[in-house]
C-alpha positions in Angstrom: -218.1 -50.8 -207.2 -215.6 -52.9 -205.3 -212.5 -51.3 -204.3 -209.4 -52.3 -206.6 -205.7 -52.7 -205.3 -203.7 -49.9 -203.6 -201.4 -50.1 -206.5 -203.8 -49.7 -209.2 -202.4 -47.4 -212.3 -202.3 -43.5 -211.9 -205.0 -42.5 -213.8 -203.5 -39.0 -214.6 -200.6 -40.4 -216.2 -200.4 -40.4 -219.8 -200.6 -37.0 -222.1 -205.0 -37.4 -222.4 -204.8 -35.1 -219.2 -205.6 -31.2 -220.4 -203.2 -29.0 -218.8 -205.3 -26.2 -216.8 -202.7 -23.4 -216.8 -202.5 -23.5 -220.6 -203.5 -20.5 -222.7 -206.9 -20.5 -223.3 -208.0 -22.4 -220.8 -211.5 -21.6 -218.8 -211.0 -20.0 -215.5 -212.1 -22.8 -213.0 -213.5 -20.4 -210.8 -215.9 -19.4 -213.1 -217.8 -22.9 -213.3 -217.7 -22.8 -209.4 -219.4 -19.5 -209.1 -221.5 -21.1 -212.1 -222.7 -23.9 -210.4 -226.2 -22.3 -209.4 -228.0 -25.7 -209.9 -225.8 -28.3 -208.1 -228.3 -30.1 -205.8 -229.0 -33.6 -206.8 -231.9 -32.6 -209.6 -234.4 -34.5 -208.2 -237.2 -35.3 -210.8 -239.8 -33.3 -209.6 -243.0 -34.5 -211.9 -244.5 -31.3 -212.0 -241.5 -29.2 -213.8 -241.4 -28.5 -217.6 -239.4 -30.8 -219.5 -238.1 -31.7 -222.4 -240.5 -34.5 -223.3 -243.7 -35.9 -222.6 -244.4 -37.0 -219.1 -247.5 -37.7 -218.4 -247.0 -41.7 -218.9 -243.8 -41.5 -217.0 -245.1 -39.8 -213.8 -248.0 -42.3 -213.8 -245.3 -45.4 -213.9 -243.6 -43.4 -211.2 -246.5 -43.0 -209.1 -247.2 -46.9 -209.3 -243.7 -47.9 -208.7 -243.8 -45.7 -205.4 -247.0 -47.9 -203.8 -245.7 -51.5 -205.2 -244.8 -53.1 -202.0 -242.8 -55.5 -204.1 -240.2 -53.4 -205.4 -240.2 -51.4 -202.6 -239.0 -54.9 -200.7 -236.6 -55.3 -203.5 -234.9 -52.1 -203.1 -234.4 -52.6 -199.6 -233.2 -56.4 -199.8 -230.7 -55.8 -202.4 -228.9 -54.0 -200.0 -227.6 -56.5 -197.5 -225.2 -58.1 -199.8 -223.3 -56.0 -201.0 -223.4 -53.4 -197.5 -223.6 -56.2 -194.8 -222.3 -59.1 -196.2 -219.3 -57.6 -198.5 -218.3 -54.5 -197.5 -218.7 -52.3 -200.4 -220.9 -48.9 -200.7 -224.9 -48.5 -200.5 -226.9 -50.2 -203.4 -229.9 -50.3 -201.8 -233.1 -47.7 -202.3 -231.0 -44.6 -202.4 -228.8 -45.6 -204.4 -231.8 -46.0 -206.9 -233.4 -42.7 -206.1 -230.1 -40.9 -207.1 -229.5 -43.5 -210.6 -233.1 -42.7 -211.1 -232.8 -39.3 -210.8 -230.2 -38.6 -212.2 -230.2 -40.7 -215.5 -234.1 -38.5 -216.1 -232.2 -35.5 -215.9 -229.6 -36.8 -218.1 -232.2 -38.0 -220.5 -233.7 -34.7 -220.2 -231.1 -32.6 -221.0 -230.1 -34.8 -223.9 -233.4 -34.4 -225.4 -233.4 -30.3 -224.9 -230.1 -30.5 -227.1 -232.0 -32.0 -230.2 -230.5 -36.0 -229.3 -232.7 -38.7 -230.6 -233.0 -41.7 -228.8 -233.3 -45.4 -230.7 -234.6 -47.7 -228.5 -238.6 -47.5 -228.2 -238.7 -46.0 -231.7 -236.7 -48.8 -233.5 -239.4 -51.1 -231.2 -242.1 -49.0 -232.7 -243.0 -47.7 -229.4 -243.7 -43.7 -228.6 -241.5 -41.1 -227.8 -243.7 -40.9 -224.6 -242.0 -44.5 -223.7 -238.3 -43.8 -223.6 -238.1 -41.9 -220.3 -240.2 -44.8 -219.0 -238.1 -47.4 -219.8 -235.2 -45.4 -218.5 -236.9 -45.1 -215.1 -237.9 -48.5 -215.1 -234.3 -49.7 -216.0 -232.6 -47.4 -213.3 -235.6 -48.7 -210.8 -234.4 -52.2 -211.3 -231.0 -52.8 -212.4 -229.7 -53.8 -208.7 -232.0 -55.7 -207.6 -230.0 -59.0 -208.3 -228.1 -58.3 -205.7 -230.4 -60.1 -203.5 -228.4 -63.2 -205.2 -225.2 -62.3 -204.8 -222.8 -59.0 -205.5 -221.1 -60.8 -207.8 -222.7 -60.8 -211.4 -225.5 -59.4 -210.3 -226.6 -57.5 -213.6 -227.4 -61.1 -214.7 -229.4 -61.5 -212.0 -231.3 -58.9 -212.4 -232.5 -60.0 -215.5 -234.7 -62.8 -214.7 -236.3 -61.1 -211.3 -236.9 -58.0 -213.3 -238.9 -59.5 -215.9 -241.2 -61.1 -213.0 -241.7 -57.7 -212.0 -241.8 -56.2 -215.0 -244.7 -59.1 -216.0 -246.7 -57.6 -212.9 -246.5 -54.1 -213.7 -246.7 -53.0 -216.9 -250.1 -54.5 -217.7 -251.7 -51.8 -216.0 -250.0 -49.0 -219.2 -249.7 -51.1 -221.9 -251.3 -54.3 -224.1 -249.6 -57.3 -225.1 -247.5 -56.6 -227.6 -245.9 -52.8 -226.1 -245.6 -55.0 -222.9 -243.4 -57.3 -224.6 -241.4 -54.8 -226.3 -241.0 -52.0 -223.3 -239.7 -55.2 -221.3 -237.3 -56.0 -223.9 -236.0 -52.5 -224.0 -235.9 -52.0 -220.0 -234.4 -55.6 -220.3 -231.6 -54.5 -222.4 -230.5 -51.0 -220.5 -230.7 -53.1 -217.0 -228.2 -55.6 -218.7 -225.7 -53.0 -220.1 -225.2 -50.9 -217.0 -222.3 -53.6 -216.4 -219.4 -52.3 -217.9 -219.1 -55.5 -219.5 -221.7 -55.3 -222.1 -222.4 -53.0 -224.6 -225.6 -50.5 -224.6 -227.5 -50.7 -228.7 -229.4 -48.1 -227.7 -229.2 -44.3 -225.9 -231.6 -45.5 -223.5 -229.5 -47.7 -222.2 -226.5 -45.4 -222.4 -228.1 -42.9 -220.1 -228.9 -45.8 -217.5 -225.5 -46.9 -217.8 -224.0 -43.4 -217.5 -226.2 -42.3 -214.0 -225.0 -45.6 -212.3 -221.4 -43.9 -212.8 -222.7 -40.1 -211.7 -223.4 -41.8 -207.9 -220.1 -41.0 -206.2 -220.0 -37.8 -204.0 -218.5 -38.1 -200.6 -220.2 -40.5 -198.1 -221.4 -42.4 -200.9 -218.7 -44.7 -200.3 -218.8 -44.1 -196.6 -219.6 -47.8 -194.9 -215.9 -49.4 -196.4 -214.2 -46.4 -195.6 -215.7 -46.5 -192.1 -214.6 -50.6 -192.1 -211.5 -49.5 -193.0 -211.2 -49.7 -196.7 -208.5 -47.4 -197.8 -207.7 -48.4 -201.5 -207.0 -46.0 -204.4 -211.7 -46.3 -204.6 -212.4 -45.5 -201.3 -209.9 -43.1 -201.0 -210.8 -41.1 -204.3 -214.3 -41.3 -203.7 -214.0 -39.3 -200.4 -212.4 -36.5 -202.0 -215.9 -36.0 -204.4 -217.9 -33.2 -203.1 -220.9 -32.8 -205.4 -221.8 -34.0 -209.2 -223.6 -32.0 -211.1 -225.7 -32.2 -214.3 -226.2 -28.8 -216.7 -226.7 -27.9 -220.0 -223.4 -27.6 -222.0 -221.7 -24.7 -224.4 -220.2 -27.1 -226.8 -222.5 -30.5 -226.0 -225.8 -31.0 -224.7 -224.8 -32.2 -221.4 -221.7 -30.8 -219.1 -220.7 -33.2 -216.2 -219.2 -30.9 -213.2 -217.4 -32.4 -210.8 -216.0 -31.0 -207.6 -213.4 -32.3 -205.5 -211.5 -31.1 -202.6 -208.5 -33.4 -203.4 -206.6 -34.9 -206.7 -206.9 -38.4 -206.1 -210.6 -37.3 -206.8 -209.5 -38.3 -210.7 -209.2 -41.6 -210.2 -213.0 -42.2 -209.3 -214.0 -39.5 -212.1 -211.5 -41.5 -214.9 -211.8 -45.1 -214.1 -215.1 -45.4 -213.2 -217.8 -42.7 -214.4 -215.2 -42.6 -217.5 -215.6 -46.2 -217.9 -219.3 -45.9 -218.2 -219.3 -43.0 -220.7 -216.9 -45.1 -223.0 -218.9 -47.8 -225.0 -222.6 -45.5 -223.9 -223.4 -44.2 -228.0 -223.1 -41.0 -226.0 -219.6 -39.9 -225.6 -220.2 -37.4 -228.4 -222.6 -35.4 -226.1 -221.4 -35.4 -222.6 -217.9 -33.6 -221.4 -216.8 -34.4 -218.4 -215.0 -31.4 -216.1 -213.1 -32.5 -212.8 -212.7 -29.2 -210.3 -210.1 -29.7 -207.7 -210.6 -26.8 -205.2 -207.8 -27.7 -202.4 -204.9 -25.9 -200.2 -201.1 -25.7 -201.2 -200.5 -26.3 -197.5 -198.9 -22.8 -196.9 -200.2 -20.1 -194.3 -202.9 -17.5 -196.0 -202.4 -19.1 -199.3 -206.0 -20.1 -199.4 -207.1 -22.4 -201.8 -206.0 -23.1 -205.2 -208.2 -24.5 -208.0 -207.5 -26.6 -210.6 -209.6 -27.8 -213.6 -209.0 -31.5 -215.8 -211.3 -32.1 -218.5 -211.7 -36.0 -219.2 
């Protein structure tokens, strides 16, 4: 996520932009007091959810003791921090794709959505989440080539490790095919490409949900101040909850309006072209201070 030019376009110009005063409209407040589950939804393998886990958690538990990717994780992380500049992309950054693309996938399959991917592959239900882990687990790690095009590098040194690992679960012919599909969502988290499958949308989509504050915090430090680094300061905390009118509700709160242009240029990008537009909607909060004495705060809610 390199930062573009100072003079990119306002984001919040054009009439797409739901005014918040207008009749009707939810009280942001309420969704504030609402948030009651706005940490970072770590998976936690021993929770209820909405599919079968038991294959997942034991992928999980390998990919936690496999000194290989754990090497890969780390490595992929001097490029882009060290050598270019730009935010983390390293192991954390994975935790919280990870993460957060299982609780996507999670919530998505509480609201009745049915994935393609490892059913059109004739695979079990049991294997989507696992090639969405797998996917969010790897889809960096050609940064150890270079920053630039690095979802095509990934490709290649994925499928070595992907070769390794998955004998251990599966036989020939489900290795072949869980490859392809891990394959496939690692290659369309680039903007550039388009996901066939929900899988891959949901991979594509938690690579966009990693931008609260600090996230961008080593550019900004080096003195990056475009429209990117600037934005992405002003994002407090992302969070992922069931929805009233789609399966999945996007909250986003920001102590600042140039928060927008993080929320509709890059998570917005990622939604767009995912197969799951229909089933996420995305809600900016902008919680911030007129600047007068005893005011207090004002709050203001976009919908994108």
């Amino acid at each position: 996520m390199n930062d573009p030019a100072d003079d990119a376009p306002d984001p919040t110009d054009g009439d797409d932009v739901p005014d918040p005063t207008a009749d009707g409209a939810p009280d942001p407040r309420d969704e504030i007091d609402a948030d009651t589950d706005a940490d970072r939804h770590e998976y936690d393998p021993d929770a209820e959810h909405a599919f079968p886990d038991e294959r997942l958690n034991e992928v999980l538990a390998h990919l936690e003791s496999d000194e290989e990717v754990v090497a890969y994780l780390e490595a992929q992380n001097v490029n882009p921090v060290a050598r270019k500049g730009y935010n983390d992309h390293g192991s954390k950054h994975v935790e919280i794709v990870r993460d957060r693309a299982l609780r996507l996938y999670d919530l998505l399959k509480s609201g009745g959505v049915e994935f393609n991917g490892a059913r059109q592959q004739g695979l079990d239900e049991a294997d989507e989440p696992v090639v969405v882990a797998l996917a969010a687990t790897l889809h960096d790690i050609g940064h150890v080539v270079h920053r630039d095009d690095h979802p095509y590098y990934s490709i290649p040194l994925a499928a070595d490790l992907l070769d390794d690992l998955l004998p251990t679960f599966y036989g020939a012919a489900d290795r072949v095919r869980v490859k392809a599909e891990v394959l496939h969502a690692i290659l369309c988290h680039h903007t550039e490409e388009q996901p066939l499958t929900l899988e891959a949308g949901v991979v594509r989509i938690a690579d966009g949900l990693d931008m609260e504050r600090g996230r961008s915090r080593v550019p900004y430090e080096e003195g990056g101040r475009g429209i990117n680094t600037v934005s992405s300061q002003a994002i407090e905390r992302v969070s992922l909850r069931e929805g009233d009118e789609t399966p999945v509700q996007v909250v986003i709160r920001m102590n600042n309006a140039a928060g927008v242009y993080q929320v509709d240029s890059l998570l917005k990008a990622k939604i767009d072209g995912s197969l799951l537009e229909d089933q996420i909607r995305t809600v900016a909060i902008n919680t911030h201070s007129d600047g007068q004495d005893g005011n207090g705060s004002i709050v203001d809610r976009i919908e994108l």
